[in-house]
C-alpha positions in Angstrom: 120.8 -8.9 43.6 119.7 -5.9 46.0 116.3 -5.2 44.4 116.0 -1.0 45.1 112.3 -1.6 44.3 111.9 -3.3 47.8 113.1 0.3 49.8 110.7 2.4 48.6 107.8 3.9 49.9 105.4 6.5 49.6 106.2 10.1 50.0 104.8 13.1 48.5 105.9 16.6 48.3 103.8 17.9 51.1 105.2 15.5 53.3 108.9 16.8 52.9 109.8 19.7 55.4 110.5 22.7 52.8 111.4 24.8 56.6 112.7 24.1 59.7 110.6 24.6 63.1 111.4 27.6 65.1 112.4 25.2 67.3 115.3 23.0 66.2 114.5 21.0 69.8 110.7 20.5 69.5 110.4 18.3 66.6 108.8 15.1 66.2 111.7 11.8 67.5 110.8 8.8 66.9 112.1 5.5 69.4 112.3 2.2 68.1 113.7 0.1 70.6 113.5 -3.9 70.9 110.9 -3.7 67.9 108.5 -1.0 70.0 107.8 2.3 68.3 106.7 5.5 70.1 106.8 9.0 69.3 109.0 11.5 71.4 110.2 15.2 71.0 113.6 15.9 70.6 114.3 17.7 73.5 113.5 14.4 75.5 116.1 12.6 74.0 118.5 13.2 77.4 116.2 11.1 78.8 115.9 8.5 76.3 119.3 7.7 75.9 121.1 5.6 78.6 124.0 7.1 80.9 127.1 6.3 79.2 126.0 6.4 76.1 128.9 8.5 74.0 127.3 10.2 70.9 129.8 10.9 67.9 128.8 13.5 66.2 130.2 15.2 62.5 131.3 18.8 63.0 131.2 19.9 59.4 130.0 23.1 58.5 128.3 23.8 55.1 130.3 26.3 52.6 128.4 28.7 50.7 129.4 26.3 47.6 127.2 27.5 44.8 128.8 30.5 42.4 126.4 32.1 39.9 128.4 34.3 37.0 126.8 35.9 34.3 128.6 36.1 31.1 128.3 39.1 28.6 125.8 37.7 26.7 123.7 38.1 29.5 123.8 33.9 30.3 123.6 32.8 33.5 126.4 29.9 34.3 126.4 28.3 37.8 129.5 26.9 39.2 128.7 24.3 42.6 132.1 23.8 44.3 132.2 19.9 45.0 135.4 19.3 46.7 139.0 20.3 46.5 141.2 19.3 43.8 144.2 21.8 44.3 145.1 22.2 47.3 143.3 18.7 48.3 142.9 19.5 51.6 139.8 21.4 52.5 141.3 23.3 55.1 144.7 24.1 53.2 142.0 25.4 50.2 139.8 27.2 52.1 142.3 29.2 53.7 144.4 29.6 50.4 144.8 33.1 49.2 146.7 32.0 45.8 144.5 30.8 43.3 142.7 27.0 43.6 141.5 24.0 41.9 138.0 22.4 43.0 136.0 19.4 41.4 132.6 21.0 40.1 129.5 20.6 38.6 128.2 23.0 36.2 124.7 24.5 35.0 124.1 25.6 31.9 127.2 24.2 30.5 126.2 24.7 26.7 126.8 28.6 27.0 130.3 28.0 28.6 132.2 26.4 26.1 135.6 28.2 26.7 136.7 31.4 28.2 137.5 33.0 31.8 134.3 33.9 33.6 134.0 36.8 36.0 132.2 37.9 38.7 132.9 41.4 40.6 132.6 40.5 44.6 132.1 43.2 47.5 134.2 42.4 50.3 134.8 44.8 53.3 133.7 47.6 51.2 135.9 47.1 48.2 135.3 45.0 45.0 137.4 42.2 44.2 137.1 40.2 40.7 136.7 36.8 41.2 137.5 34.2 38.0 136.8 31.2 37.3 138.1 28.7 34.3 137.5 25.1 33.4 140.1 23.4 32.8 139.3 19.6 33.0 136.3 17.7 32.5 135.8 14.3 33.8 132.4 12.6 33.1 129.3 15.2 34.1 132.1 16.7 36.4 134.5 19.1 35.3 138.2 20.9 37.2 137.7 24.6 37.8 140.6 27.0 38.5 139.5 30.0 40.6 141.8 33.1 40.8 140.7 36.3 42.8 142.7 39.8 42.6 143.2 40.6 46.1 145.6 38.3 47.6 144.9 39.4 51.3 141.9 37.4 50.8 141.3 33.3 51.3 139.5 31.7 48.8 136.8 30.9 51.9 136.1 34.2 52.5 135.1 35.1 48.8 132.8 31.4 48.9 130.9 33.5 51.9 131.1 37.0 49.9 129.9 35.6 46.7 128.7 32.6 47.1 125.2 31.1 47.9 124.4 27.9 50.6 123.4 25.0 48.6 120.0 23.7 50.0 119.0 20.3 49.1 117.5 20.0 45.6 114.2 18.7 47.1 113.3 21.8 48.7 112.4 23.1 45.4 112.6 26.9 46.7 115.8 29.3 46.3 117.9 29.7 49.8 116.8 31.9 51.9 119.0 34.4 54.7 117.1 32.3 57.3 118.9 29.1 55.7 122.6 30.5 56.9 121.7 30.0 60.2 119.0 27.0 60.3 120.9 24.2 57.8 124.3 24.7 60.4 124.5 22.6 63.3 125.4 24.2 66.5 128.6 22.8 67.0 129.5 22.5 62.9 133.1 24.4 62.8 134.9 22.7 59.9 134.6 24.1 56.5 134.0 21.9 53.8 130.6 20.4 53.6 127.9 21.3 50.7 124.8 19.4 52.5 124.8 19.6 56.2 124.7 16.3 58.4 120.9 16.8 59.0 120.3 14.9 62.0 122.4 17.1 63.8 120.0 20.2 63.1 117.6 19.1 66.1 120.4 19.7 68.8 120.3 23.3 70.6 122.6 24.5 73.4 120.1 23.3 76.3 119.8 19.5 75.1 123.2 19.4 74.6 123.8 21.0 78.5 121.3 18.6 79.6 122.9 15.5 77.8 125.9 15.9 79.9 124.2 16.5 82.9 122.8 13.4 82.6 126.0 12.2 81.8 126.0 11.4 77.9 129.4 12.2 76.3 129.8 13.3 73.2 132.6 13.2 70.6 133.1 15.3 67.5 134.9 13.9 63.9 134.6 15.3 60.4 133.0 14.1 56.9 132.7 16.9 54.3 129.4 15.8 53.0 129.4 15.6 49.1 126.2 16.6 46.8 126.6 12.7 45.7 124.8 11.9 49.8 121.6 13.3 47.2 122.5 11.0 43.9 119.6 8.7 43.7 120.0 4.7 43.2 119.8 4.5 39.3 120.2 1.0 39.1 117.6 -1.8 40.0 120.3 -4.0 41.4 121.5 -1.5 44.3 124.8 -3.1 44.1 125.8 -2.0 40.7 125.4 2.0 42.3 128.3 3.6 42.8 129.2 5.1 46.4 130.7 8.4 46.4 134.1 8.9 47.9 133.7 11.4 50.9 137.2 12.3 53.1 137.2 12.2 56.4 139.3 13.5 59.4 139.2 12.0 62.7 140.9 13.4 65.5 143.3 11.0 67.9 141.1 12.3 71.2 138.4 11.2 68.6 139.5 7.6 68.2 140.4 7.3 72.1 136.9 8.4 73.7 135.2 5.9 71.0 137.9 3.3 72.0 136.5 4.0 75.9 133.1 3.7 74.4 132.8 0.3 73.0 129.7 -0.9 73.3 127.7 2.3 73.8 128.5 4.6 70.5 125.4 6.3 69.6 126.6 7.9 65.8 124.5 11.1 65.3 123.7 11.1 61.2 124.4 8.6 58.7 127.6 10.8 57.7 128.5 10.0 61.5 127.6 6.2 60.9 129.7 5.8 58.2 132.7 7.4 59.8 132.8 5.5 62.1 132.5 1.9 60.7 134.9 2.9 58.3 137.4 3.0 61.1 137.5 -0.4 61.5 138.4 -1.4 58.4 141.5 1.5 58.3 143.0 -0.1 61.3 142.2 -3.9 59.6 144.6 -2.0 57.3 147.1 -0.9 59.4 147.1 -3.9 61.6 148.2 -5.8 59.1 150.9 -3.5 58.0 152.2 -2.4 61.7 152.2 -6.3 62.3 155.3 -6.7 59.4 157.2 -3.5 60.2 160.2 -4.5 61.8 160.7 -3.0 65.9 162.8 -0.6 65.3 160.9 0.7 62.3 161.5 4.9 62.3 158.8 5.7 60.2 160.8 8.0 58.0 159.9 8.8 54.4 161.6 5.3 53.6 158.6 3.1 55.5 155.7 1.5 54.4 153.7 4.0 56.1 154.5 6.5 54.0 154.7 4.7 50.5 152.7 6.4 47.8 151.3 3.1 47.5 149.4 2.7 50.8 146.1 4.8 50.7 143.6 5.2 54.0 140.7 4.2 51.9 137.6 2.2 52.8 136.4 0.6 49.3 132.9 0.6 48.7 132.1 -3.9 48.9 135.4 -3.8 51.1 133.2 -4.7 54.6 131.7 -8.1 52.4 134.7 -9.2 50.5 136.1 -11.2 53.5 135.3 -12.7 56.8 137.3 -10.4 59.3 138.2 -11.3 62.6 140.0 -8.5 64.4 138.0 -7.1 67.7 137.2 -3.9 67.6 139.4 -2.6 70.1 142.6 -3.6 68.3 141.2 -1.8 65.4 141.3 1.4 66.8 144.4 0.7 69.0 146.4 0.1 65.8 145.1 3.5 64.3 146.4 4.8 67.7 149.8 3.0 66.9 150.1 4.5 63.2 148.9 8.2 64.6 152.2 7.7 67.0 154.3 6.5 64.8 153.9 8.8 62.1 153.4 11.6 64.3 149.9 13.1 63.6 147.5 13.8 65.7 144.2 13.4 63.4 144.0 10.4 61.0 143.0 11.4 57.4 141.6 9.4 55.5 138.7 8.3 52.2 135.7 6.4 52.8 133.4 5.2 50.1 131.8 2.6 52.4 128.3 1.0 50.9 126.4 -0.3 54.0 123.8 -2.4 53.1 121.2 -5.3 54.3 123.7 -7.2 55.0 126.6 -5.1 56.8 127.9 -6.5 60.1 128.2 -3.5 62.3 131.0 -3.5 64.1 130.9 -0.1 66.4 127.8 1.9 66.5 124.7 -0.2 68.8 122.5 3.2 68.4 121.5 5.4 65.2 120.0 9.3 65.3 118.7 10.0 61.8 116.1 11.7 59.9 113.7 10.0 57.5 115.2 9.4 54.2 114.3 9.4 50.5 112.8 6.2 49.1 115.4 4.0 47.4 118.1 5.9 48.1 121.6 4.3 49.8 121.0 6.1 52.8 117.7 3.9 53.5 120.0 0.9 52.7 122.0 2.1 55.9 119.0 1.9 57.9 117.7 -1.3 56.8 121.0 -2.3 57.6 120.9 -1.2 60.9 116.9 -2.7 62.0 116.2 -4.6 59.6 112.8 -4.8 58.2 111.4 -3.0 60.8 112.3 0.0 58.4 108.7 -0.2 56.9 106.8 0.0 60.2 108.9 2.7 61.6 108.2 4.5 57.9 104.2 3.9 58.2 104.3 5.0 61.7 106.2 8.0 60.6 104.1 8.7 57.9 100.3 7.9 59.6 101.5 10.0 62.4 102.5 13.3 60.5 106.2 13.5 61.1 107.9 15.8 58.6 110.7 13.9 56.3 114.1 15.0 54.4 116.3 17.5 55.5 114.2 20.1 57.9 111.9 17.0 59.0 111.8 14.9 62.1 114.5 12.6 63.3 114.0 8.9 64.6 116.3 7.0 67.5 117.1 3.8 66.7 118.5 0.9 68.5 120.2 -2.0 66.9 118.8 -5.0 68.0 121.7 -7.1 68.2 123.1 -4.2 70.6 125.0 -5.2 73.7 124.1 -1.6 74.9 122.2 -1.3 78.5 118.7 0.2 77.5 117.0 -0.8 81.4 117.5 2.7 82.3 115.5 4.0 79.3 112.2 5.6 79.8 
């Protein structure tokens, strides 16, 4: 039993950061390194970090995913757009302009028991009538056709018309104009996410010029963070919670610079973290299926690599169900080998990877990440990572007035198992 009772802690409302700083650069990092704990500000974190180090970072940007119609009784029904159902790719659906399918949640549900809503949308100066019916329900979830009457128009650009940027729950304030700009990361540039990958909202332009002046690489993948990264553990025994499946997209120039890496992969965000440990267990996958494909294999629609069958999924307990043997390297090598012989150049792929006390980390040696909620999964992760140095990191975080959640402060963390080369940090 993983007790969810032992990850808790303290924290109050006026600890949680309902804004960001003015500047994203000058908040509160904290260093825990070989079991030391100091306090830093973010814009040192060039210096803190040794040279080599390659920091893989998630390049999702946050959709304007929350719809608000009004029916004509007058009731308010909110639609939150989760993630694509129809097309399933997110950038296929976003840039649809023929009417789409997305997995969503739904307030005030009891006033929308049937019928076609509608809500009139200004868009370059003319009004377009944007619909929405639900046509499937699954669980608290339900499938939501949208339809739009200008077919010049992609379904993203009527999300950033008519739609409103989802802010974490926990603010407990409406979004503000202010939010379009402040819960983006600098570099986001894919579509897809409703909750930004929040440790990436300290960078600015002139930490990340003076990261690679100092010679710190850094590598950009994808995970379209779902509203589940905010579902809380429900269950005493952690283990009987249920990951959320999150898909990710990981391009091959991606899987090469990490493959040059080895040994000094710094994940930026947890959404980063999992990513990349999920790639390990794909190319376990794959290696064992390139290993029984016959030389001359063509990979046309006839071979294994394109069977309905085989899915690029990481299962939840999949890292503990086994003892697995495979370096690292050959992981990602084979992922290389399937990219080649299937001819894509970005691997696609599902992750619903739990990582726990427990998890043997097999790729990231250092963690940037903000402070979490009490018992939630992503304070698993961390534990995970240090161990139970989580609760002196979390005191010293919270006797020394650093800001948690979302807009708060961020903490460096380095594994302590980690073959990385930290002589040259200050």
């Amino acid at each position: 039993m993983l007790n969810i009772n032992d990850y808790d802690y303290p924290l109050t409302d006026d600890r949680i950061a309902k804004y960001p700083l003015q500047e994203r650069d000058h908040s509160k990092l904290l260093l825990y390194r070989q079991g030391s704990i100091s306090e830093k500000t973010f814009y040192e974190l060039p210096s803190l970090l040794p040279p080599g180090t390659r920091l893989v970072c998630n390049n999702t940007r946050v959709i304007q995913a929350r719809l608000v119609f009004h029916k004509e009784s007058g009731a308010r029904i909110e639609v939150f757009c989760l993630e694509p159902l129809l097309p399933h790719d997110y950038q296929l659906n976003l840039s649809s302009t023929e009417p789409v399918e997305w997995k969503c949640m739904v307030g005030n549900l009891k006033k929308w028991k049937q019928g076609v809503l509608s809500l009139p949308v200004g868009v370059n100066g003319a009004e377009v009538s944007l619909t929405a019916e639900r046509i499937a329900t699954s669980g608290n979830t339900h499938t939501v056709r949208f339809a739009w009457t200008d077919p010049s128009l992609s379904f993203a650009e009527l999300l950033e018309a008519a739609g409103e940027l989802p802010i974490p729950p926990y603010l407990n304030r409406k979004t503000e104009e202010s939010d379009k700009i402040t819960y983006q990361t600098v570099y986001s540039r894919i579509k897809g996410s409703v909750a930004a990958p929040t440790a990436g909202l300290h960078f600015t332009d002139r930490v990340l010029h003076d990261l690679q002046h100092k010679g710190i690489c850094r590598t950009e993948l994808t995970l379209h963070v779902g509203a589940g990264t905010f579902q809380p553990v429900k269950t005493e025994d952690a283990n009987l919670h249920v990951m959320h499946t999150e898909i990710i997209a990981v391009p091959r120039q991606a899987i090469e610079e990490i493959l040059s890496s080895i040994g000094h992969i710094c994940a930026v965000g947890t959404t980063s973290m999992r990513t990349i440990e999920s790639l390990y267990y794909i190319g376990v996958r794959l290696h064992d299926l390139l290993a029984g494909l016959p030389e001359s294999d063509s990979c046309d629609d006839g071979s294994p690599l394109h069977s309905r069958d085989f899915e690029l999924h990481v299962g939840q307990f999949e890292p503990y169900e086994k003892e697995y043997d495979l370096p690292v390297a050959e992981a990602l090598q084979d992922i290389l080998s399937y990219l080649s012989l299937t001819r894509q150049d970005t691997l696609h792929a599902e992750t619903q990877i739990m990582i726990k006390p427990g998890y043997k980390f097999r790729v990231v040696d250092i963690l940037l990440t903000n402070f979490h909620q009490p018992k939630s999964t992503l304070l698993l992760l961390v534990s995970a990572f240090i161990g139970e140095d989580w609760k002196k990191i979390y005191r010293f975080a919270l006797d020394n007035n650093f800001r948690f959640l979302s807009y708060g402060d961020s903490s460096l963390l380095y594994r302590n198992d980690s073959i990385t080369d930290t002589a040259s940090v200050l």
